[in-house]
C-alpha positions as CSV (number, residue, x, y, z in Angstrom):
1,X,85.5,-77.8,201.1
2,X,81.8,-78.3,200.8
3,X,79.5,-78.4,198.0
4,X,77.8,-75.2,199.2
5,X,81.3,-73.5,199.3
6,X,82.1,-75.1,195.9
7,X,78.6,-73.6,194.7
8,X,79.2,-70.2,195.9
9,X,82.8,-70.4,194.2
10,X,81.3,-71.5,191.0
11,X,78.9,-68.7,191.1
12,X,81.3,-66.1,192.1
13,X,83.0,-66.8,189.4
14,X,80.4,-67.1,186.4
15,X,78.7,-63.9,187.5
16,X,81.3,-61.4,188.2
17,X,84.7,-62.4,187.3
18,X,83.6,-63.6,183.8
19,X,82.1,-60.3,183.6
20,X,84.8,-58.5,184.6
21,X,86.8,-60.4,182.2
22,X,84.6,-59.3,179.3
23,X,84.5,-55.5,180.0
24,X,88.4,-55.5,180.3
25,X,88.7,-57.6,177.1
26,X,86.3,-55.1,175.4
27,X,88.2,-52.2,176.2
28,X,91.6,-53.6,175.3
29,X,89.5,-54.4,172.2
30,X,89.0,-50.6,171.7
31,X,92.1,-49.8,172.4
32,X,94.0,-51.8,169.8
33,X,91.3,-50.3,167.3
34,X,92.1,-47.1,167.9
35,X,95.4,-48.1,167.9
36,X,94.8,-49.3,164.1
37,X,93.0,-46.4,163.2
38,X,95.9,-44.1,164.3
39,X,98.8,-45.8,162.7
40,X,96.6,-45.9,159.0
41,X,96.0,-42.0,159.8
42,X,99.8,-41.6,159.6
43,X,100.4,-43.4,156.8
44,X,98.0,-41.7,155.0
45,X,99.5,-38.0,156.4
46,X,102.9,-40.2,155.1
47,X,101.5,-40.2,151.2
48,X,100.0,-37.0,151.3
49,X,103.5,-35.3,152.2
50,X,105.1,-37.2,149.5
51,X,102.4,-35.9,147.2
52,X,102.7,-32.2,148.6
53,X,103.8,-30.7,145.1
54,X,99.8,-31.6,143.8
55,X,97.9,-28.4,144.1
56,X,94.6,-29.9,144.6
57,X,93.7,-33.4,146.7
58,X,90.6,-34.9,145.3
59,X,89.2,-37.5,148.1
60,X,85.9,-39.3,149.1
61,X,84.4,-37.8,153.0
62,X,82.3,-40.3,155.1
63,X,79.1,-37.8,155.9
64,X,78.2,-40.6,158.0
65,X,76.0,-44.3,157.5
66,X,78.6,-45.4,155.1
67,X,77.3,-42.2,152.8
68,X,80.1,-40.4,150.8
69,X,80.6,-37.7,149.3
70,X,83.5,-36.3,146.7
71,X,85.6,-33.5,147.9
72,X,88.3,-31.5,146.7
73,X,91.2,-30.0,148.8
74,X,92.8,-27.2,147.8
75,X,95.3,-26.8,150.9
76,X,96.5,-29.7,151.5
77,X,99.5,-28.3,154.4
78,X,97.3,-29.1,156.8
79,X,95.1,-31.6,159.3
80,X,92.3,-31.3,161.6
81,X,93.1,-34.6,163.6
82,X,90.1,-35.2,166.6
83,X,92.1,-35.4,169.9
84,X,89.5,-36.2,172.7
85,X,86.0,-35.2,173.9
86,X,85.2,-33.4,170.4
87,X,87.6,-31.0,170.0
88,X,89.2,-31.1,166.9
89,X,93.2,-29.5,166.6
90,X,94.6,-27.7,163.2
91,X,98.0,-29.5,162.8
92,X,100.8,-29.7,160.0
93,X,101.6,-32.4,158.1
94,X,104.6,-32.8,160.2
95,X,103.3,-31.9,163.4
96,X,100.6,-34.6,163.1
97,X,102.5,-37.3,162.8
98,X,104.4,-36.4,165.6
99,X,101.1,-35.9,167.7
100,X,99.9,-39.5,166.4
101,X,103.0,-41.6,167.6
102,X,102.6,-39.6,171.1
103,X,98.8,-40.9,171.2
104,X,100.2,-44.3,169.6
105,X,102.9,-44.3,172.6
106,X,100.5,-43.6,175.3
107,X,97.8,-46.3,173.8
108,X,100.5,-49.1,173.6
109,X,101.6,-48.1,177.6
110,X,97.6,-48.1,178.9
111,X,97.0,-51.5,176.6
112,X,100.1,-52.7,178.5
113,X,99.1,-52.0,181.9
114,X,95.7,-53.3,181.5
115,X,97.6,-56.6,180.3
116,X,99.6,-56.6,183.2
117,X,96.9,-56.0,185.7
118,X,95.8,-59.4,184.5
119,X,99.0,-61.2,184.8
């Protein structure tokens, strides 16, 4: 090898292979998060079923920048979970924790796949 061929190499690989490797890195990154975020919506959905005989939930709402406000639930049978490009679906208790180890399942698979693509 030369030291031009050795430069190119080196170059190669600083500018877009290291790249690369951030961007997949970052999504996985993502992924896991809303991994996390899934799994403490169902245990929350969890508690609130075994608290189903309370007629009212009293709970804090994230209007957004961290600002919160108290709210008050009166029926609590129900969930609005968000399930992709800003559509929101009505779900029961029951019927969201189903829909949330579904998402959960396909997450872990596409997490998976991006792991084995680097392998």
């Amino acid at each position: 090898m030369t030291a031009g061929k050795i430069v190119e190499y080196e170059t190669y690989l600083n500018e877009v292979l290291r790249e690369d490797l951030k961007h997949v890195l970052a999504q996985r990154e993502q992924l896991c998060q809303e991994i996390l975020e899934l799994e403490q919506l169902k245990t929350v959905i969890e508690l609130q079923e075994a608290e189903l005989t309370k007629e009212t939930l009293k709970t804090r709402v994230d209007l957004g920048y961290n600002f919160y406000a108290q709210a008050n639930v009166t029926d609590t049978k129900y969930i609005f979970i968000k399930a992709g490009l800003g559509l929101f679906i009505q779900f029961t208790l029951e019927e969201a924790t189903i829909f949330i180890d579904k998402k959960v399942e396909l997450k872990v698979e596409k997490t998976l796949k991006k792991k084995e693509f680097r392998n």
